[in-house]
N, C-alpha and C positions, 0 to 999 in steps of 0.2 A: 899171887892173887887167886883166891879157889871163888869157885862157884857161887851164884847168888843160891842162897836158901829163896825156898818160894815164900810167899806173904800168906800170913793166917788169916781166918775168916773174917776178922774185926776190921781186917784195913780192905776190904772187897766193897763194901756199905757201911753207910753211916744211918745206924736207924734211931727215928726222932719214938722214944719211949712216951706213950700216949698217957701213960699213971702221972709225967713230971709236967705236961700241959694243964693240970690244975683242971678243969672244970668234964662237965657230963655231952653238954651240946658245945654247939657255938653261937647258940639263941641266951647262952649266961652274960658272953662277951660284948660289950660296949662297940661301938661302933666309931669307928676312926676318922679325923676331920682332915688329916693328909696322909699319903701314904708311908708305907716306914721306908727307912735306910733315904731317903732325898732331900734329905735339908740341907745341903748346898743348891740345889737346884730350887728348893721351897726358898729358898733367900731370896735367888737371884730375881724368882717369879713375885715377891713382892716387893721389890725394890723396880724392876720395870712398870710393875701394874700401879705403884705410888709416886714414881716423878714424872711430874708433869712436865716439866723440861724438853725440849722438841728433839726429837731422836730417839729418845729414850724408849723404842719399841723392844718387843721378845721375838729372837729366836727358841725357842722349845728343841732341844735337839738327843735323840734317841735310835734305837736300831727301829727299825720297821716292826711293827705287831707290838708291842709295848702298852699298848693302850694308851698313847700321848695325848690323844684327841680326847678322848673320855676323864679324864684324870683333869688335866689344863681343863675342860670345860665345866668340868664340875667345881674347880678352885676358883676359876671366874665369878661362876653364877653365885655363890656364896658369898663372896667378895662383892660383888655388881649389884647383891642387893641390900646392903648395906647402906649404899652409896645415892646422893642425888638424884633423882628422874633427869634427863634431859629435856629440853624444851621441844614441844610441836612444830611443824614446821609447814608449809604451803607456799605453792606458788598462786598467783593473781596476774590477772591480763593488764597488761601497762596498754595504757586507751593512748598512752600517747606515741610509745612506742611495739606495738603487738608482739613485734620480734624477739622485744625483750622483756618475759615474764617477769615479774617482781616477786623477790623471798620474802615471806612475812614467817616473822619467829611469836611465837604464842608462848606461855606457862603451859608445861606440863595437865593436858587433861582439856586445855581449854579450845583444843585446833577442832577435833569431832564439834564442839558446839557452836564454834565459830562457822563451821559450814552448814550445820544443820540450820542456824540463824540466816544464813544468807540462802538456804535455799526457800527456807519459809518467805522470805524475800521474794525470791522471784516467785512462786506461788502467787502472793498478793501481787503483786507485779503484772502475772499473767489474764489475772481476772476484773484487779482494779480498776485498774486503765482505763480499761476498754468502758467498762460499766460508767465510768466516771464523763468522757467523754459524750458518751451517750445518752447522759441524764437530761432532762429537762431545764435544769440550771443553764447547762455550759450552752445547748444550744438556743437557748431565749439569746445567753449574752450574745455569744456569735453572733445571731440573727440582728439583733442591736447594733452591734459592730457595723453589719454590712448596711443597713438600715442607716446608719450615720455617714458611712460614706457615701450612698445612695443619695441622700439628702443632701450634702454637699456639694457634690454634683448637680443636683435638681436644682439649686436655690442659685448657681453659679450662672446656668445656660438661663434662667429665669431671667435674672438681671439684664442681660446681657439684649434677651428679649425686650423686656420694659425700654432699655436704652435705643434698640431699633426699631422700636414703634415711634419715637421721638422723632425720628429717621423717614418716618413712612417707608421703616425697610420691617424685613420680618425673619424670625430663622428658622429653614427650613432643614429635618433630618432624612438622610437618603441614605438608600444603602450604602453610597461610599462613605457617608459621614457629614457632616455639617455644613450646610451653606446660607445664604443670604441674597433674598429676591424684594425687590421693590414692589411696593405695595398702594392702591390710587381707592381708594370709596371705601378699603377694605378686600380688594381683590387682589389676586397678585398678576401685576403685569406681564401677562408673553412676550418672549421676544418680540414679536415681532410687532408688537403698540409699542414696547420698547423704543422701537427705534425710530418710531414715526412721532416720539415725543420732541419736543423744540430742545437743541443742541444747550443749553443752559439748564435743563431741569434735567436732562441726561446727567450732565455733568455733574450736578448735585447729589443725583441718586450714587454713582460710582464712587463721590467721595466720604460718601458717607457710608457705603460697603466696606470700601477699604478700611475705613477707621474702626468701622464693626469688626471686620478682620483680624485685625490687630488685637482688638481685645479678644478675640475667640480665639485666639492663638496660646493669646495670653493665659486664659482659661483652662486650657488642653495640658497645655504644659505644667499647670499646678496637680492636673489630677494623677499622675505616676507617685507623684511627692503623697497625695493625699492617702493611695494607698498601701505606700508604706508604709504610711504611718498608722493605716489600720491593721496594716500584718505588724507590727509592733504590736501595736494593742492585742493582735490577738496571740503573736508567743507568748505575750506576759498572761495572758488568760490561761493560754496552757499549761503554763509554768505554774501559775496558780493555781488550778486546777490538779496536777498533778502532781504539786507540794500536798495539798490538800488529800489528795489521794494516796500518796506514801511518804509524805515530809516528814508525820509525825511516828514512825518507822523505822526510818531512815537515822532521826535524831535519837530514837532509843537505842540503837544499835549506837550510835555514836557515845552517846553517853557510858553505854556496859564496855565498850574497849577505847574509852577515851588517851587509856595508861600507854597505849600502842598506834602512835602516830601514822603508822603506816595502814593499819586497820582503818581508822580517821579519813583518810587520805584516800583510802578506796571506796569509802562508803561517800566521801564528797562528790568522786570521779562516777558513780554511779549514778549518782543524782542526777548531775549534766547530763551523762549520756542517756539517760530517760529522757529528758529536755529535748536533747537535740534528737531524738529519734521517735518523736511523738506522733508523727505524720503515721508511723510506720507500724504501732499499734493502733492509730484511729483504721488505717485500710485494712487493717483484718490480716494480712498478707501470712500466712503463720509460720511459711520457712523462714521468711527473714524475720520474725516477731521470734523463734526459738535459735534463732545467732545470736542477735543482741543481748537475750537472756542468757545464754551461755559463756559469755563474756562476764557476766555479772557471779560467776559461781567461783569456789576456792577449792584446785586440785590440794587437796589433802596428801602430803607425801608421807608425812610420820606421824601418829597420834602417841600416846604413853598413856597409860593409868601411873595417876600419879604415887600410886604407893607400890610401882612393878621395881623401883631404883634401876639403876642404869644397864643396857642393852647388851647379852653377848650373844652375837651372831659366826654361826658356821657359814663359810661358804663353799660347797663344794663343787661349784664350777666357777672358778675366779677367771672367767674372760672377762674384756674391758665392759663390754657395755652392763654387764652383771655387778660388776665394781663400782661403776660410776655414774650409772643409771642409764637411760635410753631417752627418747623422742620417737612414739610410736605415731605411725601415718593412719588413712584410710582412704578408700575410695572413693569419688564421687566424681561421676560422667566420666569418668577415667582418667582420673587425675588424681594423684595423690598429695593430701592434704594434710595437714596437722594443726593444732594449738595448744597454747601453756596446759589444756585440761589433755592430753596425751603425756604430760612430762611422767617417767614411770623412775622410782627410785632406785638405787642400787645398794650393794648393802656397806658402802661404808656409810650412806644416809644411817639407814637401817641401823649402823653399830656406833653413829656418834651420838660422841658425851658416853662412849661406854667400852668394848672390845669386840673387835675383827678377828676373827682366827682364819687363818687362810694355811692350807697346805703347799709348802715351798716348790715340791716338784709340780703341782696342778698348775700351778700359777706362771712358770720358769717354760713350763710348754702350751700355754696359751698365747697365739700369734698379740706382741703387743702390750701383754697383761702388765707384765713386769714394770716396764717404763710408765708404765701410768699408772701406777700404784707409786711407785717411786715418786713421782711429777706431783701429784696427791698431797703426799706425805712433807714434800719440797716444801708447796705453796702451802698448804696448811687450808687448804681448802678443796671442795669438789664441785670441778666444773662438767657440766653433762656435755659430752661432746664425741657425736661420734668418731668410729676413725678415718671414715672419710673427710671430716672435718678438720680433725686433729694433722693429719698429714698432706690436707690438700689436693686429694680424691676428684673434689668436685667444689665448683664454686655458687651451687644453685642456693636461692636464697632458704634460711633454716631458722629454727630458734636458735635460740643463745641463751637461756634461763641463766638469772645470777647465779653465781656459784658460791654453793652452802660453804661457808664456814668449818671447819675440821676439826673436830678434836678426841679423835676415836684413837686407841692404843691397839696396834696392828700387832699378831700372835702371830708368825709363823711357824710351824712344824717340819721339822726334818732330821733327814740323817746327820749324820756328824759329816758324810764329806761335801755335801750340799751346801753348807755353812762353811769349812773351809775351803770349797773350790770361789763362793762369793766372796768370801772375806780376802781371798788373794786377787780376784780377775775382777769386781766391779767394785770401784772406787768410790760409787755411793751407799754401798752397803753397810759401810762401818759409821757413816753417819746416822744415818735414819735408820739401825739396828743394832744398841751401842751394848743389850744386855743379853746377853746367854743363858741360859738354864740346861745346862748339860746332866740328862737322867743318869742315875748311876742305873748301870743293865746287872748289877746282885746287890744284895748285901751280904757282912760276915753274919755266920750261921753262930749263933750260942745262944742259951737260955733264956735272951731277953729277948732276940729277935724273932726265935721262933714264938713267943707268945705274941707278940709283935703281928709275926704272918697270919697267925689264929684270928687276932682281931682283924686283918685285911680278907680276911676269909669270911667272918662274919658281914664287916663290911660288903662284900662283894655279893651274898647270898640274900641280904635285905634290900641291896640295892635292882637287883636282878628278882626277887620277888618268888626266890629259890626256898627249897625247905633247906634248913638247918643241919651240919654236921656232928656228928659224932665223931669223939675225942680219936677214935681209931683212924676216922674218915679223915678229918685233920692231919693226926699225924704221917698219913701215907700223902697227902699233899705237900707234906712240907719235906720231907724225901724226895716228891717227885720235883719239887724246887731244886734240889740239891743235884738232881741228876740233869734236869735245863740247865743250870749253872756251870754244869760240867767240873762240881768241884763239890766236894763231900764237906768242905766248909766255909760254903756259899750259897744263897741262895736264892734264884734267880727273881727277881724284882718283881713280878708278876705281869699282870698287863694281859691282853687279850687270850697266850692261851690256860691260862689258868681259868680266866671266865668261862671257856670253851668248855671245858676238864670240867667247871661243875653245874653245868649244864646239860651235860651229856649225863652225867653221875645224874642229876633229879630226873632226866626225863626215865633214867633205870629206874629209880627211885618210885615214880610214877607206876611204871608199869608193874610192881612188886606191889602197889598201896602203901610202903613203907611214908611211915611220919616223918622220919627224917635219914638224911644221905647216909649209907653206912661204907666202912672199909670195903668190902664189895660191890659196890655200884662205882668207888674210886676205880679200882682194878676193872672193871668190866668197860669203864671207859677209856680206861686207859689201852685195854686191849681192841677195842675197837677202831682205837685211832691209828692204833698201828698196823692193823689189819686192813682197811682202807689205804694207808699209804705205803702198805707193805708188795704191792703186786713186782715191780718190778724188781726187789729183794729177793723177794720167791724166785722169779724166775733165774735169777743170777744163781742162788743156791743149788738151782733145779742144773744149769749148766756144768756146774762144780760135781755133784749126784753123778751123773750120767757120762763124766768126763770126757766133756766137749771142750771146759776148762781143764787144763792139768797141773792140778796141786794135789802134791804129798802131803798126804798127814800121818805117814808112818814109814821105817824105814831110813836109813842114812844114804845119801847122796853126795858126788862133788861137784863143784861149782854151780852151786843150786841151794835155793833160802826161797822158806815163805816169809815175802813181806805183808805188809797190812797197810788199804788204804780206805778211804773212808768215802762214799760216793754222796752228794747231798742233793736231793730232788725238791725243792721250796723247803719247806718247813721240817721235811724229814730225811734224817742220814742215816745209811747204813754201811757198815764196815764187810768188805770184801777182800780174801789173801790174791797176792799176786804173786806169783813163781817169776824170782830174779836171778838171772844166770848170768856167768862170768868166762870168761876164757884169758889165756894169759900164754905169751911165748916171746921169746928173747926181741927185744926191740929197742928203742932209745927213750924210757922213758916217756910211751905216750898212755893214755887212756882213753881211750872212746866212748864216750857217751852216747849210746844210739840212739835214746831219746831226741838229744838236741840232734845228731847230723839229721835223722829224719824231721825235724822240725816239729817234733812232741813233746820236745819237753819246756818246762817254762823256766824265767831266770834264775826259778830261786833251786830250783832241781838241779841246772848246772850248776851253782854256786856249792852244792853239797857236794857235786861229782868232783869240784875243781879243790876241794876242803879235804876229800877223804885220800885223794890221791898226792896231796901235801903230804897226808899224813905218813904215809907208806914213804914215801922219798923218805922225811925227817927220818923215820925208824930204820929202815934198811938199806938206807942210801946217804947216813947225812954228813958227808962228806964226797962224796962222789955223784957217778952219774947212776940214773935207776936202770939199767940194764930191762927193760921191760914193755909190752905190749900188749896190752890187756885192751877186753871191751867188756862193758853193762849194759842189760837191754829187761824189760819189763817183757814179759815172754805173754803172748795174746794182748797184748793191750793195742788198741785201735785209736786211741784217742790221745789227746792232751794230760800229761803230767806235770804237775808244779809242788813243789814244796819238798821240805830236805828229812821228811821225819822216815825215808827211807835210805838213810844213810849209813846207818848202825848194821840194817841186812846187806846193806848194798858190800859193806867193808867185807860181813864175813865171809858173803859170796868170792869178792876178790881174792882172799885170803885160801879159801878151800882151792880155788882152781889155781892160784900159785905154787900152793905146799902141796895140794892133793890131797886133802885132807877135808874125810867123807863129813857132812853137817847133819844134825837132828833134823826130820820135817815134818814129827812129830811137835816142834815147838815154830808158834812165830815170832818174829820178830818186828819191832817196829822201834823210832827213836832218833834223833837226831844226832851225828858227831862234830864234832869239833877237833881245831888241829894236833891241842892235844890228846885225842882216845877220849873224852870226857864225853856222858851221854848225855844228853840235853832232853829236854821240853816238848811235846808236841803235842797236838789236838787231838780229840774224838777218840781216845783214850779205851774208853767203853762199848763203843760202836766196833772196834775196830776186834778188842776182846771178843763180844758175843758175836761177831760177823764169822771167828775161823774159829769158834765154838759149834755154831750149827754146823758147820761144816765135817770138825769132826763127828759130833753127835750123831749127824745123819750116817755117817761112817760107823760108827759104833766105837767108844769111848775103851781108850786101851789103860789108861792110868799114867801113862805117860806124857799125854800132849799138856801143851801148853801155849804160854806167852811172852816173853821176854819184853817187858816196856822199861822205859825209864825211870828210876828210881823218883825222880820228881815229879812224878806222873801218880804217884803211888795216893797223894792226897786227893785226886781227882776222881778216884773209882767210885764209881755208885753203880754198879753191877745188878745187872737183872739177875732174882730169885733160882731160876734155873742155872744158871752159870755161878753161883756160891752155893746150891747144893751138891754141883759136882766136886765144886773145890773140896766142900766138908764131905765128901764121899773119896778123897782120895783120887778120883777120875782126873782132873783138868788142873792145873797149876797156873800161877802168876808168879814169875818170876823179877824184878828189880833190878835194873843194869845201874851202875855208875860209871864205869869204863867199859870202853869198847874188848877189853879182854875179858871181862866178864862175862860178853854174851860167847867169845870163843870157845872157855869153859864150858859153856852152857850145853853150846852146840855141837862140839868135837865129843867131849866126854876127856879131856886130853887137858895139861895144864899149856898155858899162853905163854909162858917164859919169863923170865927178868933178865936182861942183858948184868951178864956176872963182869967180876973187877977183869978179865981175860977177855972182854969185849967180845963173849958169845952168847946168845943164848942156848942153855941145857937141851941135851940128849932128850926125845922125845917129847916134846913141847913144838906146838905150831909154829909157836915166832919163829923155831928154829929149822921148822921143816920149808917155812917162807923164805927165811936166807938162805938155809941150803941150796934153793930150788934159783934165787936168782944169782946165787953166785955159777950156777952153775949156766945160766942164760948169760951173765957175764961173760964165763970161757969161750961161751959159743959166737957172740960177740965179735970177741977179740981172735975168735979164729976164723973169722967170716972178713975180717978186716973192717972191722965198722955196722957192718947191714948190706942187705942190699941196694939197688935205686928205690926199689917199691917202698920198702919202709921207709927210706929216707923222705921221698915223694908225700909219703903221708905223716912225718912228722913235721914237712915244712908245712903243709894246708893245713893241721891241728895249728 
């Protein structure tokens, strides 16, 4: 197996040729009504947003910064206005029960006029009344009224007079009230002639008081009845009167929402309650004259213009009372108060008959949210309640408002494991969230697509209210797609930072007066970004510089390999070399992983250390025992290691301090192995490239360093300009592994061996300076009788 030849310039970048994009701007190109490469996700998204079927809500599900929000809200609103208006909607004082405000559902447009009707209402109301009471009309009749009771009383005690004068009695009023004295010529008898009258004419007069008595008893007792009957007469006066003063009002307004029984039904109930509260306008009284009006008004929760078609509402703070509305108090004498005219909406009011978008993580750590969103979507209805209500907090008395009817299609957004961690652990979520819309994070990169990204480019710069691209400017955008993507033919979906990228590009653009974005304001944004999230890179480099860090970049060494890792700070990663050392002396087959004994490495790091040390048995041992004692340790590293794409240097490291056999450090290495030698797949490919690029660079470039990655790896390079001018300068190399003896090639300068039909491998070949070396810790071994305790000791705790 001889050496990887290095890779030519073509396979370093993939560059998108700006002459085969067809046009001059991006102001030629049409503008796009979905974004490209997601039409499975464009399915799913209108197949939840069209069945009406209960459950049938969207998860949206992508990597973070994607731009899901912006995209899903934009395909809504397009879709939403298409569609129906929802109906208006308000709450009304239930006169019969306060507690329990009544829902009045309106047409679309007609809730604003339905209250503005009722508040002209109480206006006349406030001034009517009063005026109407007051007029000269009401109080003649009144005075009428009392004037007829007056008279029936006068004409009752008159009689009654007449009758005891018949009597020679008479009736006398005193301050306690009515009595009866006998009466002789016309005077009335004193006691005390009284009684000096003959015992016979005594007696006449007494019987004839008493039967007067009787009747004036008689009399008294009629008049309670009589003025009942005059307050009857006079609520019907008032009632008339103040029919008269807002009946015909009252019955216009009945008649314009006659269609709305409930409307009907409140405008009856107000009537009465003007009835029964007439005392209370005639006294002027004006706190309690502006209660009972307040009662008579219509909290407005939702209006619509009827040509807006149906609601899509963001909410970015999904607590419960923001979801499902609230019951706001106030003070007075210190006491806190409320009524149906405080019911405040929440926004799945706000988004029914239309779409809710809610963010899955906002919502999942709001105390509460979740289950009552869920509860919501259960009943098919929104009940306002808070959650001291809900959970039984407090039992003091509260409203209760009917709960709105539901028919809003709830959007969540999230990551993909957000979605399968509910899909596995809450058992309501696959009901009431039955559709997916899973974003693809690239699309494949070829000639349609990239005209494709051209028009999401235009799209994005009209939508943003950016100046226009040129073909050049474009085409380094759709490279720098290629390089997010991490794959020269892919290209990454776009979504928030590509928006960033020409944003920053116009404000360059700006300060030039340039008309429109050119290839240089691309690049000058793009170097700004990295510049900004480049400090802690620097300083890393700066450590490497000064060697505080020590990595070779020249010279051959044994038991010693730069590996490459790739460090990721939010949004932006850079690749850093780490010097990986090995040691090796006769033992029983163990390996130490110093990562994991110290507790720095993660599972999948051991799973590579436990992968490459198979390998070595299989090869040099595979029939026997591995005569061997080795350890691996990432030499300055302080922190946490996970992941196996340092397996390829890790082996060769093994490999040199077994044979002794000095390695390049002029080249790194990176890569993952497998049990058979085969080099695998890993990440940050590019990152990891320019990371032990600057490194040598800062060093001063000998013609000889390099990189040693994976052959499969080779389709993912999108290589920064600097590090392919060195490559076409002969300075810096990429070199392509497919087996692990490849990079030994690479790195020895020495061939790897083939195990010949004589079951050896050849004179002057690693494999062969690696067997010689454990056969000979084998002998040592076997003349030691085994090992000592200590080894043995540490090959039973491995």
């Amino acid at each position: 197996m001889a050496a990887p030849e290095p890779l030519s310039l073509e396979h370093l970048y993939r560059v998108c040729d700006p002459e085969q994009l067809g046009f001059r701007t991006t102001e030629e190109l049409s503008a796009m009504d979905r974004p490209p490469g997601q039409e499975r996700a464009l399915e799913a998204m209108d197949l939840g947003a069209s069945m009406r079927a209960s459950g049938f809500n969207l998860f949206v599900m992508g990597p973070e910064g994607d731009g899901k929000l912006e995209m899903v809200h934009r395909l809504l609103a397009e879709r939403a206005a298409r569609e129906a208006t929802p109906s208006d909607w308000c709450y009304l004082n239930n006169f019969e029960e306060p507690t329990r405000p009544r829902l009045l559902r309106l047409p679309p447009g007609q809730g604003a006029r339905w209250r503005h009707d009722l508040e002209q209402l109480i206006e006349e109301l406030r001034s009517t009344i009063p005026a109407t009471f007051e007029s000269d009309e009401y109080q003649n009749r009144l005075q009428e009224l009392q004037q007829q009771l007056n008279r029936r009383q006068r004409e009752a005690f008159e009689a009654i007079q007449k009758e005891a004068e018949q009597y020679d009695v008479t009736l006398l009023q005193t301050p306690s009230g009515f009595s009866f004295a006998p009466v002789k010529e016309g005077e009335v008898i004193e006691p005390e002639q009284f009684q000096q009258l003959p015992e016979e004419e005594r007696r006449r007069y007494q019987e004839a008081i008493e039967f007067l008595q009787e009747r004036l008893q008689a009399v008294v007792k009629q008049i309670p009845k009589w003025r009942k009957e005059i307050q009857e007469q006079v609520r019907k006066l008032n009632e008339e009167m103040t029919l008269l003063a807002v009946g015909q009002r009252i019955q216009e307004l009945r008649q314009r929402y006659g269609e709305l029984p409930l409307a009907a039904a409140h405008l009856d109930a107000v009537r009465n309650d003007i009835i029964e509260h007439v005392d209370a306008f005639r006294s002027g009284e004006q706190d309690h004259v502006e209660y009972i009006l307040g009662r008579y008004r219509a909290n407005l929760l939702l209006a619509h213009d009827p040509a807006d078609g149906a609601p899509v509402v963001y909410e970015d703070m999904p607590t419960h009372q923001r979801l499902v509305g609230r019951t706001e108090h106030h003070v007075h004498q210190g006491a806190l108060l409320t009524d149906f005219n405080l019911i405040r909406p929440g926004s799945l009011h706000q988004a029914n008959g239309g779409y809710l978008i809610v963010d899955a993580h906002r919502i999942l750590t709001q105390p509460l949210a979740w289950p009552s969103l869920k509860r919501t979507l259960s009943a098919g209805e929104v009940r306002i309640e808070s959650l001291e209500q809900v959970h039984g907090f407090w039992t003091t008395v509260t409203l209760e408002p009917e709960p709105m009817p539901l028919r809003t299609k709830v959007v969540l957004l999230g990551d993909r494991m957000v979605y399968y961690l509910l899909s596995a652990y809450d058992p309501d979520f696959p009901e009431l969230f039955k559709v997916e819309a899973d974003l693809e994070d690239d699309l494949p990169r070829d000639a349609e697509t990239q005209q494709l990204y051209a028009r999401m480019l235009a799209t994005l710069v009209r939508q943003r209210r950016l100046r226009h691209l040129d073909r050049f400017a474009a085409a380094r955008v759709i490279e720098h797609g290629s390089r997010m993507a991490d794959d020269s033919e892919r290209l990454a979906a776009g979504g928030r930072a590509i928006t960033d990228l020409l944003q920053e590009a116009d404000h360059y653009a700006t300060g030039d007066g340039a008309e429109i974005i050119g290839q240089d304001h691309i690049e000058r944004a793009l170097a700004a970004q990295e510049r900004r999230a480049g400090r802690i890179r620097d300083r890393s480099q700066e450590t490497i510089e000064r060697g505080t860090l020590v990595i070779h970049t020249e010279g051959h060494h044994t038991a010693s390999v730069n590996g490459l890792s790739v460090l990721q700070l939010g949004d932006f990663g850079f690749g850093r070399p780490t010097r990986i050392t090995a040691t090796a002396r006769p033992g029983r087959g163990q390996l130490v992983d110093i990562e994991r004994e110290a507790k720095l490495g993660g599972k999948i790091h051991s799973k590579g250390v436990m992968i490459l040390s198979r390998f070595l048995a299989s090869r040099f041992a595979p029939e026997g025992d591995l005569s061997l004692s080795a350890s691996l340790a990432f030499e300055q590293s302080y922190g946490g290691i996970d992941g196996d794409s340092a397996s390829v240097a890790e082996l060769c490291a093994l490999f040199s301090a077994i044979g002794r056999v000095p390695l390049d450090h002029g080249i790194a290495v990176t890569g993952s192995v497998n049990q058979l030698g085969e080099v695998q797949a890993v990440g940050g490919v590019n990152e990891k490239i320019e990371g032990f690029f600057e490194v040598c660079r800062r060093r001063g470039l000998t013609g000889r360093q390099g990189v040693a990655l994976p052959a499969s790896n080779v389709v993912h390079l999108m290589l920064r300009q600097e590090v392919r001018d060195a490559v076409a300068a002969g300075q810096f190399h990429i070199y392509p592994l497919s087996h692990v003896d490849e990079a030994l090639e690479l790195l020895t300068g020495r061939p790897a061996g083939v195990w010949d039909d004589a079951g050896a491998y050849p004179q002057g070949s690693v494999n062969r300076a690696v067997a010689d070396r454990l056969e000979a810790f084998a002998r040592s071994q076997r003349r030691r009788g085994g090992g000592d305790a200590d080894e043995a000791a540490e090959d039973d705790d491995d």
